[in-house]
N, C-alpha and C positions, 0 to 999 in steps of 0.2 A: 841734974842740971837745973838751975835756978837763974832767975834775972840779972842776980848781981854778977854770977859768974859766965852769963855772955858775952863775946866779944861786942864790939862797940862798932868797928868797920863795917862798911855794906860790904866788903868782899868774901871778909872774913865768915859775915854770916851765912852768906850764899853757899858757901865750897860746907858749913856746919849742913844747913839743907841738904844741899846734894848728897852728903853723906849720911846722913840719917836717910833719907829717899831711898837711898843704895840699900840700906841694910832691911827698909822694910817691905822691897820689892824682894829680896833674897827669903825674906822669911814667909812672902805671898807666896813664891815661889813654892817654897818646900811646903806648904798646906795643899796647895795645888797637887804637887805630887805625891804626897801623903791621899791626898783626898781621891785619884787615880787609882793608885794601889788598893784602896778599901774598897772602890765601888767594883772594880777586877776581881778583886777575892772575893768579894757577894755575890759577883756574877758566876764564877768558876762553881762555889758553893750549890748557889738557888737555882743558876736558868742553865737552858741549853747547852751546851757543847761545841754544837753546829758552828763548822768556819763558812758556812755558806750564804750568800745574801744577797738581796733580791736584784734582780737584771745581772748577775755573777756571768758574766761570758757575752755579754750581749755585746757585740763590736760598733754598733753606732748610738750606743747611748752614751752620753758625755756626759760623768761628772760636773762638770766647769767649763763653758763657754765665754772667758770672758776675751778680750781685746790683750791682754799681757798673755792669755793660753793658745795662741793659735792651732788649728786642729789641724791634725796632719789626713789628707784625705787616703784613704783606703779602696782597693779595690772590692766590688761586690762579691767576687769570688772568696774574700775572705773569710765569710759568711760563712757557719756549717751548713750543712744541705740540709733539704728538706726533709729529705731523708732521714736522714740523723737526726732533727727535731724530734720528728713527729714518731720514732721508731719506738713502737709499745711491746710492752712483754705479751706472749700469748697467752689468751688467756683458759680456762679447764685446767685438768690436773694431767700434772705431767706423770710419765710412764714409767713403771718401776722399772730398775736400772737393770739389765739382760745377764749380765753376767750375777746375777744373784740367784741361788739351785730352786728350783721351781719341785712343791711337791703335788701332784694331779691326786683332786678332790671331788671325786664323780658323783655327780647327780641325776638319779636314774628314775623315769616311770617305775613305782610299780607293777608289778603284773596284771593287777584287775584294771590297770589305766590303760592296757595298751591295745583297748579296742575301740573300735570306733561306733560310733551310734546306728550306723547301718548295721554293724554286724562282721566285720570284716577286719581284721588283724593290721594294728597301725605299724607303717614301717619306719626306722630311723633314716632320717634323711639330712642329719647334720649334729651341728652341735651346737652353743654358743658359749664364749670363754670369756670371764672377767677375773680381776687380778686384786688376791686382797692382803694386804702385809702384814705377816707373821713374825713374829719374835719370838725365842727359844730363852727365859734366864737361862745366865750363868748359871751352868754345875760344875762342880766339883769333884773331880775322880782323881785312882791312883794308878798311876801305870806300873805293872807288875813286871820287869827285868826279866824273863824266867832263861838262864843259861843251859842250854844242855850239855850235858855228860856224853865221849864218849870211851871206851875202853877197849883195850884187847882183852878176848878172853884167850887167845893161845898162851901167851906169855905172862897177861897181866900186869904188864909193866907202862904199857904208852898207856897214858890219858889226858886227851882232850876237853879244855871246853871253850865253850862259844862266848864269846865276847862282844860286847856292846859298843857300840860306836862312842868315839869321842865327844863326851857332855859339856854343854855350856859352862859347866862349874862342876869342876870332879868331885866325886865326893860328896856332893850335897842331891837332898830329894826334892829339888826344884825342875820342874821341866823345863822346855823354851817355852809352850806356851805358857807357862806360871810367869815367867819372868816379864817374857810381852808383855802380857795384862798387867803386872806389877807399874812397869814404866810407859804403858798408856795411859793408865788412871791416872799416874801421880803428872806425866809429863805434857800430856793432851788434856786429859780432864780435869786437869788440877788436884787432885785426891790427893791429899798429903799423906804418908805411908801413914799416920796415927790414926787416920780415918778406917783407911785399909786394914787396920791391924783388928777394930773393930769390929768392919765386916765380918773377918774371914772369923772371929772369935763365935758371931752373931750363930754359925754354922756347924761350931762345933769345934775349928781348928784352929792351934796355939801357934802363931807365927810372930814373934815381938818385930818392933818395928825397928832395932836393930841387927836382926838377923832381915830384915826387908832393906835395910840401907845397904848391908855387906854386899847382899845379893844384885843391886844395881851398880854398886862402884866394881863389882869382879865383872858379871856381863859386862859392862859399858867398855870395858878393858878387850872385848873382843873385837867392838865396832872399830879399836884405833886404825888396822890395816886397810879398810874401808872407807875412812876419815881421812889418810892421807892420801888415797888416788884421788877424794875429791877436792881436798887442797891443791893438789898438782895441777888438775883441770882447772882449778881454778884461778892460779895463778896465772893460768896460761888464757885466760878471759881477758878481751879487748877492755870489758867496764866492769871494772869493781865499785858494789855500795856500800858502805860502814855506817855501823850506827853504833851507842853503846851504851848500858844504864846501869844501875846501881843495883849491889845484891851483898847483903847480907853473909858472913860468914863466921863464925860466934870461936871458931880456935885456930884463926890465923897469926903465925908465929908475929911475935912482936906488933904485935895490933891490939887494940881493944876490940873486945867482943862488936861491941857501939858502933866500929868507925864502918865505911862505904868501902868496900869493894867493886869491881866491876865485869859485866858478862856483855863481851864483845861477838858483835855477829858482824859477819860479810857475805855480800851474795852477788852470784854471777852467775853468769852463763844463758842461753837463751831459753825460752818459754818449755822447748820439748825436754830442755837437759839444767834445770836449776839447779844450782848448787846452793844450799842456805849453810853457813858453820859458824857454830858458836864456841866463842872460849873465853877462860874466865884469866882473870887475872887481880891483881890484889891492888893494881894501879892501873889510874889514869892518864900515866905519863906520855908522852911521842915516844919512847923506847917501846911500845907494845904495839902499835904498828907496825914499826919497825923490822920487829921481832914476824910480825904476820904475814906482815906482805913483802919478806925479804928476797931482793932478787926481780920485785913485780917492775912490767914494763903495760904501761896502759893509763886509760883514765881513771880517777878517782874521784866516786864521788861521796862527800858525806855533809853535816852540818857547816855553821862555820867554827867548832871546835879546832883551838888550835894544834893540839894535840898531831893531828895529821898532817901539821907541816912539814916537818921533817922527813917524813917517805915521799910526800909530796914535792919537795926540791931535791931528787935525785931525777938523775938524768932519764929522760924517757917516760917520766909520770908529769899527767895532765890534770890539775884537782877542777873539780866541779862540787859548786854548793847546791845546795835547795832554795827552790823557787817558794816552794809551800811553807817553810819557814820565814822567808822574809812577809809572806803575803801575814801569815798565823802574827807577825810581833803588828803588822796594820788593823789587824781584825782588834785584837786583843784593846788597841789602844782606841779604836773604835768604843769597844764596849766599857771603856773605861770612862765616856765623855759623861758630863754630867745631861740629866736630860734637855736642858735647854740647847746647849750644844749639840744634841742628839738629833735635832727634832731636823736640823738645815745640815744640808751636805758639805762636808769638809775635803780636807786632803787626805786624812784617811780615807774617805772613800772614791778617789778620785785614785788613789792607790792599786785599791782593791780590783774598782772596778779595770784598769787597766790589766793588771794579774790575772783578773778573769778573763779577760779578751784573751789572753796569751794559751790560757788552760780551755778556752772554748775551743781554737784550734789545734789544741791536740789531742782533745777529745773526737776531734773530726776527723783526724787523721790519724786516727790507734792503729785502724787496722789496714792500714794503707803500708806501703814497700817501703824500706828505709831512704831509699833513694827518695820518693813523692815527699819524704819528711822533712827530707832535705831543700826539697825544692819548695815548700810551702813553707820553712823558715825563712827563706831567703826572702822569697815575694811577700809573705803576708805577717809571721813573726818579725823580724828584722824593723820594718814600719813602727811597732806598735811601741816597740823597746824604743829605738830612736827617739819617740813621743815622750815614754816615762824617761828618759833621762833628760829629757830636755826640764821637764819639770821639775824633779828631782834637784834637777843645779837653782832651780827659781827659790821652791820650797826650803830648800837645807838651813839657808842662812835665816831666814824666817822662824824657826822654832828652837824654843831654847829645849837644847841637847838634852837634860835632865828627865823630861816628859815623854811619857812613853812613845806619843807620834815622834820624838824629836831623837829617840831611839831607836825607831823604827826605819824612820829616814838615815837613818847614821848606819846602821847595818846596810842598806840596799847599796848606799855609797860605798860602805868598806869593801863588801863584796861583790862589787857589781863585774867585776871583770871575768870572775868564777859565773855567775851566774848568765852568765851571757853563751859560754863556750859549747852551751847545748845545739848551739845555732851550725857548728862545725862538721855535726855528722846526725844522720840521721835515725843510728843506731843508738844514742844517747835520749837521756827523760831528763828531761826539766827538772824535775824534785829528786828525791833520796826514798822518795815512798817504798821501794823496793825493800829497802833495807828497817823501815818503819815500821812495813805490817810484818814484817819477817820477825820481826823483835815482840812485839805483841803478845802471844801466845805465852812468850818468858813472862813477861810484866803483868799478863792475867794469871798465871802460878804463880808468882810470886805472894799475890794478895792473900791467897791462903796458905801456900806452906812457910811463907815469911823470912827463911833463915836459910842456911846450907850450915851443918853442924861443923865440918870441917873443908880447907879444902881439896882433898880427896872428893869429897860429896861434891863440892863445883865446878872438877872436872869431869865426873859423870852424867852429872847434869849436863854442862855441855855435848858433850857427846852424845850423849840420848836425844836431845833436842835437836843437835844437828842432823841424827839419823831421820829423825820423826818428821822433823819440817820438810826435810828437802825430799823424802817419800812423798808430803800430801802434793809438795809443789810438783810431780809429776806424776800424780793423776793415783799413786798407788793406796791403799788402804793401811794405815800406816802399823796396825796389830800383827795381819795375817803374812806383812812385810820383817816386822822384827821379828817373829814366830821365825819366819825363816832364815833371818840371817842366825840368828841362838842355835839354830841346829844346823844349818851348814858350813859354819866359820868355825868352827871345832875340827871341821875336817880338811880344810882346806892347805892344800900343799905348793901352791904356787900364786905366781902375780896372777894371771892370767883366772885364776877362780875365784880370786876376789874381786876380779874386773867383770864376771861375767854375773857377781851380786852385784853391782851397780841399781841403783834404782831406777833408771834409765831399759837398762837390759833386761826388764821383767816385766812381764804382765799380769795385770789387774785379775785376768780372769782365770788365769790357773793360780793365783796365791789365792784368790780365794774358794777353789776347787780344791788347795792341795790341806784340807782342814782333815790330816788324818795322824794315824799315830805316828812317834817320831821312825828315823830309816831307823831300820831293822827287825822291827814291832811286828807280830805276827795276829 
């Protein structure tokens, strides 16, 4: 553009103005959001983690008081209690856990010490007992089969012999507890079987680590009968959670080694009887919901992926998102301000802090009856929400959409109707957390053993981790629990003996009492 080839009209040059104006607020724009994005990934990189931040729950500290935010006033009772403030953990060491075998290490006078200075014979008049915790390594033993013989000597003709119970894997010299410890390391510990393979080499003994892969996809093949009573229960749960992340699988048919896979978890059921189960699949489609929870009648809760709309608009399914996601995309855009913008309170944190008023009061009522939940959403949730949406409609048209606050307001909008339905019962959670930290434990294995070679290998995976999680979720020890299902699911002949290995129907303090050879072992 040069002089000569300017228009000469003042209209003409104005609307030239406006339009170059346009284009170089669009290209402010995208530096803007360029400049977000970089100060985010330095932050993720360099600092903290933490979604938490300072007055997070405090119900009458007000971001924004201005005259266009009128405050909605609140009862005091909204408050968490004092209680609940001020509640400190106790403090000394706490007590070795009772059910662990205690071995008695006696410490005794002497015989030149047991008199006294007068001359006279001291008597025992007590004891005292303190507690100090022992650890035994791993060893390494074989168990020796021995079958007896027997014979007639009249005839010579009958002979018997003794026969050994039904093995986790015929044929092979792996016991159940070889097997447990195999898929606690790799599955709880993260120990990638090449590590393991190591180990056991370190010791003396040649175990390649695809003779350890065989050995976990044929076990995990026992847990399936186990797996489906807890699917059934599951289904049959008032709230389902879903979460779902990416995994590796290097020889899925018609895929590149490269491409993402994925390993789906759902969890239900209440505190005494959790159910966690993982399965894998090769897509992220709505057909794998579908596939999971077919037949499910209840609430749903998970991200806002869409993926679960489709199970989600069948008749008698109620979707719920997470709260802690919309709050995470307000932090995020938080930490993306530049510091001048950082330094004075914005909408982001006028977000925040409302989300944390929300999450103070149910921090206050965790452990309170479903019913009080109910009743404390109504009176003192219900207000708060009211408030954020009222802002929310001021805020929206105010930030260009592009910008992560302007993203972040656009999700609470899009899903505000999900995000609200936690208000309807009191047996429902605000977030999807259930389903977050249940997933965890995958996505810390992952970081070391990186891949699933087949997938064969990613449904046993699954399965291992469904067994193992939803053990610790109720209370059990999750080795001395697959120890025992490896030896007792080999012999099991009806529903009824698979229901009665439930994780649920077993206690903590005989699996770990029942540390002996396997049945029939003399």
């Amino acid at each position: 553009m040069t002089p000569d080839n300017l228009p000469d009209d003042v209209e003409s040059l104005k609307a030239l103005v406006l339009k170059k104006q346009s284009e170089v607020d669009k290209k402010q724009a995208r530096v803007e959001q360029l400049e977000e994005q970089w100060r985010l990934f330095l932050h993720r990189e360099f600092a903290s983690q933490s979604e938490k931040s300072p007055g997070q729950g405090e119900l009458f500290n007000e971001a924004e008081e201005t005259a266009e935010d009128p405050i909605i006033e609140l009862s005091a009772e909204a408050t968490p209690s004092t209680e609940t403030k001020t509640k400190t953990k106790p403090r000394g060491r706490k007590p070795l856990p009772p059910e662990l075998p205690r071995v008695k290490v006696i410490h005794d006078l002497p015989e030149s010490e047991r008199q006294c200075s007068c001359g006279c014979q001291l008597t025992e008049m007590g004891e005292e007992t303190s507690e100090q915790l022992d650890i035994i390594p791993a060893k390494i033993r074989v168990l020796q089969h021995i079958h007896k013989k027997y014979a007639c000597k009249a005839c010579e003709e009958s002979i018997k012999t003794a026969t050994k119970p039904a093995q986790p894997i015929p044929k092979s010299n792996a016991s159940a507890g070889l097997l447990a410890h195999i898929a606690i390391s790799k599955y709880q510990d993260a120990l990638p079987l090449y590590r393991q393979e190591g180990m056991f080499k370190r010791v003396g003994i040649h175990l390649p680590r695809q003779t350890l892969a065989n050995w976990m996809i044929r076990s995990s093949e026992l847990l399936q009968p186990l797996i489906n009573l807890m699917r059934d229960q599951l289904l049959a749960s008032p709230v389902i959670h879903c979460d779902e992340t990416v995994v590796k699988v290097l020889k899925e048919p018609d895929k590149p080694a490269s491409s993402q896979s994925y390993m789906w978890v759902q969890v239900a059921g209440p505190p005494e009887q959790r159910i966690i189960l993982f399965d894998y699949d090769q897509s992220r489609s709505g057909q794998v919901p579908l596939r999971l929870l077919s037949g499910y009648q209840g609430y749903l809760q998970s991200d806002g992926y869409d993926g679960y709309n489709a199970v989600a608009s069948q008749p008698g399914v109620t979707q719920l998102c997470c709260m802690a996601h919309a709050r995470r995309k307000f932090i995020e855009a938080k930490k993306a301000q530049s510091k001048a913008k950082a330094k004075s309170r914005g909408k982001a944190d006028v977000a925040i802090d409302m989300i944390g008023k929300l999450y103070g009061l149910e921090r206050a009522y965790q452990n309170k009856t479903p019913e009080a939940r109910y009743q404390m959403r109504q009176e003192k949730a219900k207000p708060v929400l009211e408030k954020l949406r009222h802002w929310l409609d001021r805020a929206l048209p105010a930030v260009p959409p592009t910008t992560l606050l302007g993203k972040a307001l656009n999700y609470l909008h899009k899903y505000w109707p999900r995000l609200t339905v936690y208000l309807e019962d009191g047996c429902l959670n605000i977030d999807n957390n259930l389903a977050e930290n249940a997933i965890r434990p995958f996505v810390i294995g992952r970081k070391n053993w990186l891949f699933s070679d087949s997938p064969k290998g990613a449904h046993a995976s699954a399965r291992i981790y469904s067994v193992i999680e939803t053990a610790k979720a109720n209370g059990l020890e999750p080795y001395a629990y697959l120890k025992q299902l490896f030896t007792k699911l080999p012999l099991v002949n009806t529903v009824n003996d698979v229901e009665a290995l439930l994780p649920w129907n077993q206690n903590l303090t005989t699996l770990l009492m029942n540390e002996t050879l396997p049945q029939g072992g003399v």
